[in-house]
C-alpha positions as CSV (number, residue, x, y, z in Angstrom):
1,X,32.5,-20.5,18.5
2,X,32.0,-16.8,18.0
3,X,35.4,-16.0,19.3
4,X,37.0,-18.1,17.2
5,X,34.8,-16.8,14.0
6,X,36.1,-13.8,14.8
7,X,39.8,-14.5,15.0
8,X,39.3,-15.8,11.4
9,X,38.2,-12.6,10.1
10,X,41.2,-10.8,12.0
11,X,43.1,-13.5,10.4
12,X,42.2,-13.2,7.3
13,X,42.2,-9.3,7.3
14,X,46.2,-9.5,8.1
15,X,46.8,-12.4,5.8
16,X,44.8,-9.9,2.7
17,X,46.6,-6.7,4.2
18,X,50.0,-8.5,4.3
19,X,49.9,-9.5,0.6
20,X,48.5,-5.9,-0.3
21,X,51.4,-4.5,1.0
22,X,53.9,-6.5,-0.4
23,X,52.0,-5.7,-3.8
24,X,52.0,-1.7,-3.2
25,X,55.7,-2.3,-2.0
26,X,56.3,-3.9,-5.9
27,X,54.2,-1.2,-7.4
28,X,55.7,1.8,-4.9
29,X,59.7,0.6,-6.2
30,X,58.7,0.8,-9.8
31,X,56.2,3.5,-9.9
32,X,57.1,7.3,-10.7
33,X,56.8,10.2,-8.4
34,X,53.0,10.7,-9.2
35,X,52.2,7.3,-9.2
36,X,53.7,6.7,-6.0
37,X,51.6,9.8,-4.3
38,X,48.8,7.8,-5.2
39,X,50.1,4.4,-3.9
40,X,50.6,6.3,-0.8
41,X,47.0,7.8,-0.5
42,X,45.8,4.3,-1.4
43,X,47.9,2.4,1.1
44,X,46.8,5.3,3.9
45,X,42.9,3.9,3.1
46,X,43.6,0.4,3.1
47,X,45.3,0.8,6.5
48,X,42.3,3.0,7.7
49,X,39.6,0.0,6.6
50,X,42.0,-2.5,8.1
51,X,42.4,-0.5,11.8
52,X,38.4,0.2,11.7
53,X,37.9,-3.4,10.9
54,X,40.4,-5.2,13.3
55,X,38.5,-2.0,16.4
56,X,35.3,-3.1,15.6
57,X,36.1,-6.9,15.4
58,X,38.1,-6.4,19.2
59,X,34.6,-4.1,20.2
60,X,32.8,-7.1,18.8
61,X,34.4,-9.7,20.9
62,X,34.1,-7.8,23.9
63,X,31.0,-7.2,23.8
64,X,30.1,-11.4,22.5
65,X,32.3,-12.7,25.8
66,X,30.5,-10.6,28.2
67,X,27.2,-11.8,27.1
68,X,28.2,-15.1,27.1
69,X,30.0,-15.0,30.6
70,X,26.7,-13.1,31.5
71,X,24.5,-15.6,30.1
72,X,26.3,-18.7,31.9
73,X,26.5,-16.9,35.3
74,X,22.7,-16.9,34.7
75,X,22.7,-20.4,34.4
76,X,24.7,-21.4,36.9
77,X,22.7,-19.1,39.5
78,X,19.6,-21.0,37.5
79,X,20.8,-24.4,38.6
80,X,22.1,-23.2,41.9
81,X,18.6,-22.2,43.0
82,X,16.7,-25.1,41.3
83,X,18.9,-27.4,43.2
84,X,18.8,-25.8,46.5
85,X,14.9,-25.6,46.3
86,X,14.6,-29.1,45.3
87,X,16.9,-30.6,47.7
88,X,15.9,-28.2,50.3
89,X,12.3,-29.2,49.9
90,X,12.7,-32.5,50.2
91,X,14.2,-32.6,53.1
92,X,11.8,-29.9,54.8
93,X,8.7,-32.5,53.4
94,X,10.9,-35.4,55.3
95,X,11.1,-33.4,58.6
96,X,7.6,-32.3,58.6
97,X,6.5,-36.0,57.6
98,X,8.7,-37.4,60.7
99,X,7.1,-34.8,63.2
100,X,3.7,-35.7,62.4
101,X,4.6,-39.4,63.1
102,X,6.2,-38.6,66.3
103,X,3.0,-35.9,67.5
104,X,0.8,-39.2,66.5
105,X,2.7,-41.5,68.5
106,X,2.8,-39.9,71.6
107,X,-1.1,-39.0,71.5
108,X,-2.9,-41.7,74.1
109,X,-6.6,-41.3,74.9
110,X,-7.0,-38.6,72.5
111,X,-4.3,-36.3,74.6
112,X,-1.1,-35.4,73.8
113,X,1.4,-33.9,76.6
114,X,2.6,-30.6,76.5
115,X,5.8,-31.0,76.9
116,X,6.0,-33.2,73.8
117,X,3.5,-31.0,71.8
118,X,5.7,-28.0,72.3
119,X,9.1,-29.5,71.4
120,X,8.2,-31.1,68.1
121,X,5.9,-27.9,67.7
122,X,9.2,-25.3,68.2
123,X,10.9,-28.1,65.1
124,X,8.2,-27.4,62.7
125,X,7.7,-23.9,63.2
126,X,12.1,-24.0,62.1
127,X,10.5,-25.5,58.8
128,X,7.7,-23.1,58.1
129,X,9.9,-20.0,58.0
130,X,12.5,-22.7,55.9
131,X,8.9,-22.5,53.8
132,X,9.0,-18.9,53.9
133,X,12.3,-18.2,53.1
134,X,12.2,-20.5,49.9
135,X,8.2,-18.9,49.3
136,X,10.3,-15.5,49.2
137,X,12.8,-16.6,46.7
138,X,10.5,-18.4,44.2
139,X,8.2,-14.9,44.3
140,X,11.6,-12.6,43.2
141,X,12.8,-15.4,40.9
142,X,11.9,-14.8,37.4
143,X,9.2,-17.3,34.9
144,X,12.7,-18.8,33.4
145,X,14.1,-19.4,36.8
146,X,11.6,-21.5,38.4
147,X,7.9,-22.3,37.3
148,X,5.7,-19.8,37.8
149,X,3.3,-21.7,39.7
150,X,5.8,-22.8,42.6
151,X,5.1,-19.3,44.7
152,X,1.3,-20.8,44.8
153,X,2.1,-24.3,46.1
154,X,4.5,-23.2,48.5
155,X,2.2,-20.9,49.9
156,X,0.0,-23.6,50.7
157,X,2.5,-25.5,52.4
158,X,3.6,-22.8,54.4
159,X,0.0,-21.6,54.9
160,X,-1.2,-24.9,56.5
161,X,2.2,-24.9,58.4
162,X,1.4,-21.3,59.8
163,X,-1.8,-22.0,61.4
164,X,-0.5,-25.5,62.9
165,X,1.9,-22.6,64.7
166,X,-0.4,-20.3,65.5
167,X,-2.8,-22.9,67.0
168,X,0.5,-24.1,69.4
169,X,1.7,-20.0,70.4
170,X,-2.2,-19.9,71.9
171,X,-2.6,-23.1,73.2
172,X,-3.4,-23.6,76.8
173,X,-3.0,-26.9,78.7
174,X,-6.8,-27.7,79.6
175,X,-5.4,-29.4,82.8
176,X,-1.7,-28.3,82.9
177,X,0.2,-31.1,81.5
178,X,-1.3,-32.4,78.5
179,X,-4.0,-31.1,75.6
180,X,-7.0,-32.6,74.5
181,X,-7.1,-33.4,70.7
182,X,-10.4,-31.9,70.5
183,X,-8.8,-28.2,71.8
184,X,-6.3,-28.5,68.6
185,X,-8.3,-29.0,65.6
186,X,-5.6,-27.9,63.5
187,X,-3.0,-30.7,65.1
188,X,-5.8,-33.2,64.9
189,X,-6.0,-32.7,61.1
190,X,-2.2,-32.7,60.9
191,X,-1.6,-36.5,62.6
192,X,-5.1,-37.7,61.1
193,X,-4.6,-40.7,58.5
194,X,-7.3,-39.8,55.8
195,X,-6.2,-38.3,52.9
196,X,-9.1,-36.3,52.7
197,X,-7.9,-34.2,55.6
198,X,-5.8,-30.5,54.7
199,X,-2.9,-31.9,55.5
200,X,-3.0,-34.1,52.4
201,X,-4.7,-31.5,49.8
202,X,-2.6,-28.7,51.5
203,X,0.8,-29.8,51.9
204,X,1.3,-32.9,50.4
205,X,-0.4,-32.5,47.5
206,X,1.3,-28.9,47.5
207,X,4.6,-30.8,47.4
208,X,4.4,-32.9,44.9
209,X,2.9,-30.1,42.7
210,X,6.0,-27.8,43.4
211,X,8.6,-30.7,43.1
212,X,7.2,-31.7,39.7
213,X,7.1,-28.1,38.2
214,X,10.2,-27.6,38.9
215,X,11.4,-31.3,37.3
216,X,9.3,-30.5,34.8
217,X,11.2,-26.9,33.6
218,X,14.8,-28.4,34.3
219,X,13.3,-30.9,31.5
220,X,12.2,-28.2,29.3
221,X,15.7,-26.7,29.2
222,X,17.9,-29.7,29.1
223,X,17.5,-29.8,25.3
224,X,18.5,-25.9,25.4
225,X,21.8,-26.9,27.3
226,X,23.0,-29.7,25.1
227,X,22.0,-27.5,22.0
228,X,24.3,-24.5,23.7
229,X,26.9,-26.6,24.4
C-alpha cells in the first residue's frame, strides 16, 4: 500500500515535470536572450526539487520495505514459536499422562519394580528438560511473543517434573528388585487419582493455564492480522 503511494507521487512528479518542460521548451524558443537565462536558472531549480523529491521518495521506500519485511519476519518467527510451543506442549502433556498410566499399572501391593520404575522414569526425565528447554524460550521471548505468564506455569510443570527425577536418581531398591510406594512419595503423588494431589494443581492445572494464555494472545492479535492484511 505504501509502495504503491509512493510510486504515485514519483508518478506524478514526472508526469508535472514532463509538462513543465515542454512549457519552458515553448517559452525557451520564443524568449530573448535574457529571458532565456532566466528560463535556464528556473528549469535548473525545478530539476533540483524534482531529483531531491524522486531521492527522498527512493530513501523513503527503502527505508518503508525494510520495516515491513522486518515487521513480518517478526511475525512469522511469532507464529513459528507459538505453534511449536503449543503443539510441543501438548504432546509432552500426552507423554507424561501415558507414563503415569503405565507407572500405575504396573504397581501391585503397593510396589512397583525397578526395572519398570527406571525405564518409564529415564522417558520422563527426556520430557522435563523438553520442559526446560521450552521454560528457556518463553523466559527470552518478549510480552508480544508469548503471554507473559507462560514462564510461571511452565516452571511448575517442570518443577514437579524435576523432583519426580530427582526422587528416581536417589532411589534405592529396599529389597533389590522392586520399591515400596511408601519410599517414593513423590511417584505416589504422581500415579494417585485425586485431584487434590500436586500432580493435578501442579502440572495439570499448569497446563491448561499455559495452553490457554497462549490461545488466548493468538486471539488478541488475529484482529491485528486481518486489519494488516
Amino acid at each position: 500500500m505504501i509502495d504503491r503511494l509512493i510510486w504515485r507521487f514519483v508518478l506524478t512528479v514526472a508526469f508535472v515535470l514532463a509538462v513543465s518542460i515542454s512549457i519552458l521548451a515553448v517559452l525557451y524558443a520564443r524568449a530573448d536572450i535574457a529571458g532565456r537565462r532566466v528560463l535556464e536558472l528556473e528549469a535548473g531549480k525545478a530539476m533540483f526539487y524534482v531529483i531531491t523529491g524522486v531521492l527522498v521518495a527512493s530513501v523513503v521506500q527503502v527505508i518503508v520495505r525494510d520495516f515491513e519485511d522486518r515487521r513480518k519476519a517478526r511475525l512469522a518467527y511469532r507464529d513459528l514459536l507459538r505453534t511449536d510451543l503449543t503443539d510441543g506442549l501438548a504432546k509432552l502433556y500426552s507423554q507424561v499422562k501415558a507414563i503415569r498410566r503405565h507407572l500405575r499399572a504396573n504397581v501391585r501391593d503397593a510396589r512397583i519394580e525397578a526395572k519398570t520404575y527406571s525405564e518409564l522414569l529415564r522417558d520422563l526425565t527426556d520430557n522435563q528438560l523438553g520442559l526446560e528447554g521450552y521454560k528457556r524460550k518463553a523466559e527470552f521471548a518478549g510480552p508480544s511473543l508469548l503471554p507473559h505468564s507462560l514462564p510461571l506455569h511452565l516452571k511448575s510443570m517442570e518443577t514437579y517434573l524435576g523432583k519426580l527425577v530427582t526422587e528416581y536418581e536417589i532411589a534405592v531398591p529396599s529389597d533389590g528388585v522392586s520399591f515400596a510406594l511408601a519410599d517414593l512419595p513423590e511417584l505416589e503423588d504422581f500415579i494417585r487419582r485425586d485431584r487434590r494431589s500436586r500432580f493435578h494443581s501442579h502440572f495439570v492445572d499448569a497446563y491448561h493455564s499455559a495452553a490457554g494464555a497462549v490461545a488466548e494472545t493468538v486471539g488478541r492479535d488475529l484482529p491485528r492480522v486481518r486489519m494488516a492484511s
